[in-house]
C-alpha positions as CSV (number, residue, x, y, z in Angstrom):
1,X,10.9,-6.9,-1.7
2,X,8.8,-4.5,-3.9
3,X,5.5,-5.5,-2.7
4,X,6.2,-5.5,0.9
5,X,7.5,-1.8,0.5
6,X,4.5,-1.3,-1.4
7,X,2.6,-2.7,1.3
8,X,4.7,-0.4,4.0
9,X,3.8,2.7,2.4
10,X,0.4,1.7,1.7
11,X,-0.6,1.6,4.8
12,X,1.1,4.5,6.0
13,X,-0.8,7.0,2.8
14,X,-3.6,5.3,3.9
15,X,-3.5,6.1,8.0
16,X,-2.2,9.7,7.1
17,X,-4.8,10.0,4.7
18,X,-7.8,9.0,7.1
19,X,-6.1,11.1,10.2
20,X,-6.2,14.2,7.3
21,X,-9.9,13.6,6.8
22,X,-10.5,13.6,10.8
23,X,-11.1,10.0,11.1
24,X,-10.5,7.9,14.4
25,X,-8.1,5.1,15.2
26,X,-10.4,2.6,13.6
27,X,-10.9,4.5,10.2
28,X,-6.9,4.9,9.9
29,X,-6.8,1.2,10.6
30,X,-9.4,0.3,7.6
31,X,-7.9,3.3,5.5
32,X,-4.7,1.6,6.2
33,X,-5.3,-1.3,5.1
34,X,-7.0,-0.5,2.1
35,X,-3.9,0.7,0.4
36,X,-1.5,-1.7,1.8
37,X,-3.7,-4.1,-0.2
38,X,-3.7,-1.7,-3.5
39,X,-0.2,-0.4,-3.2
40,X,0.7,-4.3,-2.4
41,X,-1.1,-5.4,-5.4
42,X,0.4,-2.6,-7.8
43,X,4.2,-3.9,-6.2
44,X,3.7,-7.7,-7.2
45,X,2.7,-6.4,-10.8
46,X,5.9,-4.1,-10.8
47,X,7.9,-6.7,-10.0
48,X,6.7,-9.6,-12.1
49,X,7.2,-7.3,-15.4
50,X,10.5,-6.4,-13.9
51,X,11.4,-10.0,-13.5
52,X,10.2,-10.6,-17.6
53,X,11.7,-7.8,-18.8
54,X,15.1,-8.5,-17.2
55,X,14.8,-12.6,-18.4
């Protein structure tokens, strides 16, 4: 659940960010998707150390 929420508001940073800058539909798409991949990424390692920690 972590990284699809991570995911989630990657994506949406990452269109508001672009659409702050002045970019098009295109550019909030790739901006998008940039940091659904990052904040995805970041989620999975969240929740593998909480899964250690809590084992």
């Amino acid at each position: 659940m972590i990284p699809l929420s991570g995911i989630l508001i990657g994506a949406i940073f990452g269109a508001l960010r672009a659409k702050a800058r002045g970019g098009k539909g295109k550019d909030m798409l790739q901006w998008g998707a940039v940091f659904a991949i990052i904040f995805g990424v970041i989620g999975m390692f969240v929740l593998i150390f909480l899964q250690r920690s809590l084992t």
